[in-house]
C-alpha positions in Angstrom: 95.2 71.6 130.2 92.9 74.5 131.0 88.7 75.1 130.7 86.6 77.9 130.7 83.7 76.4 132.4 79.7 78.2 133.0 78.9 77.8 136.3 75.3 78.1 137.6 73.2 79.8 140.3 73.6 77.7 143.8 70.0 76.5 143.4 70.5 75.1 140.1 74.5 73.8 141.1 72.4 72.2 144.1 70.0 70.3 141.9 72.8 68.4 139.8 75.1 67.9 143.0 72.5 66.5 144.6 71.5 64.1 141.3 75.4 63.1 141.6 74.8 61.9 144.5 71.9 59.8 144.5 73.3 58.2 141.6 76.8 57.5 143.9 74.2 56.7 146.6 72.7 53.5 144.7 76.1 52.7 142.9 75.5 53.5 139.6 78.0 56.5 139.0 80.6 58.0 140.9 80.9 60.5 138.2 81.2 63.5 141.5 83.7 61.8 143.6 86.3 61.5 140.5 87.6 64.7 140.3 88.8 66.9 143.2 86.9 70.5 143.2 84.3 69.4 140.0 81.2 71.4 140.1 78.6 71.1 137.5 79.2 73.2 134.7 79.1 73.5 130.8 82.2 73.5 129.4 82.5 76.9 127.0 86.4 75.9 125.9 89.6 74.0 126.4 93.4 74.7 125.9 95.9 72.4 126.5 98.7 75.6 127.0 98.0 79.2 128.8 99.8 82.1 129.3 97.4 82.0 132.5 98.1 86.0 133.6 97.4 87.4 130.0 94.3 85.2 129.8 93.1 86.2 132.8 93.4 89.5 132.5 91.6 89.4 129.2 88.5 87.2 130.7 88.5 90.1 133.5 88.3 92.9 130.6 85.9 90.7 128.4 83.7 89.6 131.4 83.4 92.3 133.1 79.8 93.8 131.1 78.4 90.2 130.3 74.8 89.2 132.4 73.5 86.1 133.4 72.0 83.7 131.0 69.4 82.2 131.4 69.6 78.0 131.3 66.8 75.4 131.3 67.9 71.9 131.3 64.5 69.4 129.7 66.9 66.4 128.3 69.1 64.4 128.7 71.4 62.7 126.0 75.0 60.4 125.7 77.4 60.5 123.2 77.9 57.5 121.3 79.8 54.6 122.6 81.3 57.2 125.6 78.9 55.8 128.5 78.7 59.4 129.7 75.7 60.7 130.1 74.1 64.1 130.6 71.7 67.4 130.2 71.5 69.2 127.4 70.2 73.1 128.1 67.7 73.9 125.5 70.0 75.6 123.0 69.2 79.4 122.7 70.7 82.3 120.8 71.6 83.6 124.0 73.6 80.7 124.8 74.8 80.2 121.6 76.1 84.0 121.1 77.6 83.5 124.9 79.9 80.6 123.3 80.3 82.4 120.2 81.8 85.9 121.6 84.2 83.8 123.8 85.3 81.8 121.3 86.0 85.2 118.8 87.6 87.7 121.4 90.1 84.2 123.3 91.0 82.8 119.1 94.2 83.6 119.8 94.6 81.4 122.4 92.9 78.4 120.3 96.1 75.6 120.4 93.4 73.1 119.0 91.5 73.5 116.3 90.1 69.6 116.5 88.2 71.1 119.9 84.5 69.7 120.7 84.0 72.8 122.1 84.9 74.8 119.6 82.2 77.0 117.0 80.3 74.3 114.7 81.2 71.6 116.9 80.1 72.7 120.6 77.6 70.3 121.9 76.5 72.2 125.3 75.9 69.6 128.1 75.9 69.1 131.9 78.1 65.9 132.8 75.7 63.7 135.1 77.8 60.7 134.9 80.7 59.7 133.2 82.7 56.0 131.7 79.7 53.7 132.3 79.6 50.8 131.1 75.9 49.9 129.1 74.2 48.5 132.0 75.3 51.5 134.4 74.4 54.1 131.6 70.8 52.4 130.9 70.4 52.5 134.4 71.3 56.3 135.1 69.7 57.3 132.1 65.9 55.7 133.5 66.8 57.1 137.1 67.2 60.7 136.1 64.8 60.6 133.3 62.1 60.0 136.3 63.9 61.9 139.0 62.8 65.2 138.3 61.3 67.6 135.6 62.8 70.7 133.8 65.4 72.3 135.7 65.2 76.1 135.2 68.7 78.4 136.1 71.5 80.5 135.3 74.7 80.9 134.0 76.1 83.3 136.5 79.4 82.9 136.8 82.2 82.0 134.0 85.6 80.3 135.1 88.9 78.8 134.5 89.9 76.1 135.7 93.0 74.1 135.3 92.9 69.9 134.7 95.4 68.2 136.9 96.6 65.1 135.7 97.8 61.7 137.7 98.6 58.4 135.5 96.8 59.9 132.8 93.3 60.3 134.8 92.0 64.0 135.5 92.1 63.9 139.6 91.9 67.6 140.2 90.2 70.7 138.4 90.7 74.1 140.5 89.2 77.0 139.7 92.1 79.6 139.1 90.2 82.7 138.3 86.3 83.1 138.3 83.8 86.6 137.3 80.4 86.5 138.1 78.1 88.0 135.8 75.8 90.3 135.9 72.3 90.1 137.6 
């Protein structure tokens, strides 16, 4: 399985690496220590099959004019009964058109057209912790809600990673090609 992940400026990345690990620090989530190479991210699009040269290539071509975007971070949410819990960037037409070209100029490559991250169903989000149970999640969710206040950043790179499976648990999730955008 591969994602095309939005990465963020190294102040920003900082920030939410260093949330992850206060909340490992006081045992509540150990959300960062799960997967091998995770960074925080927002998750633009997932394939379970690549032809990973031609795709590349084509991110290169399409990539290669985009800018940064400009991200601010002022919630935090869960999805239902998933004990994940995370930021939600306050959703702006830049952001959304970001998603939106991607989506049109890669639709060949769609092999899943019952994607969450797909156009119409694309709930943009920062993972902060994941598979919590109720108590863990109530307590994460108070922790960062006082921790700190909007987080101000930017897209500035865009990536593809590939998901590495083990007994049916993600364990690994390289980057295999990244472009940083434009300043």
């Amino acid at each position: 399985m591969y994602g095309v992940i939005a990465l963020f400026d190294e102040k920003t990345e900082q920030i939410i690496k260093y949330i992850w690990k206060e909340l490992s620090d006081k045992s509540i989530s150990f959300y960062a220590e799960e997967v091998e190479d995770r960074r925080p991210h927002i998750t633009i699009a997932s394939y379970n099959d690549l032809n990973k040269s031609e795709f590349i290539r084509l991110m290169d071509k399409f990539y290669d004019d985009k800018t940064n975007v400009d991200i601010t971070f002022s919630s935090i949410g869960s999805f239902l009964s998933s004990g994940t819990l995370f930021f939600l960037p306050t959703v702006t037409t830049e952001l959304i058109e970001f998603h939106f070209n991607h989506h049109e100029y890669f639709k060949e490559f769609n092999d899943n057209p019952n994607s969450l991250y797909l156009p119409g169903k694309w709930i943009p989000h920062c993972t902060i912790a994941n598979r919590l149970s109720h108590e863990k999640l109530t307590e994460a969710f108070s922790y960062c809600s006082k921790r700190n206040g909007t987080i101000h950043g930017k897209i500035n790179k865009i990536a593809l990673i590939e998901l590495v499976y083990e007994n049916n648990k993600c364990v690994k999730a390289p980057i295999i090609y990244s472009k940083t955008l434009k300043g």
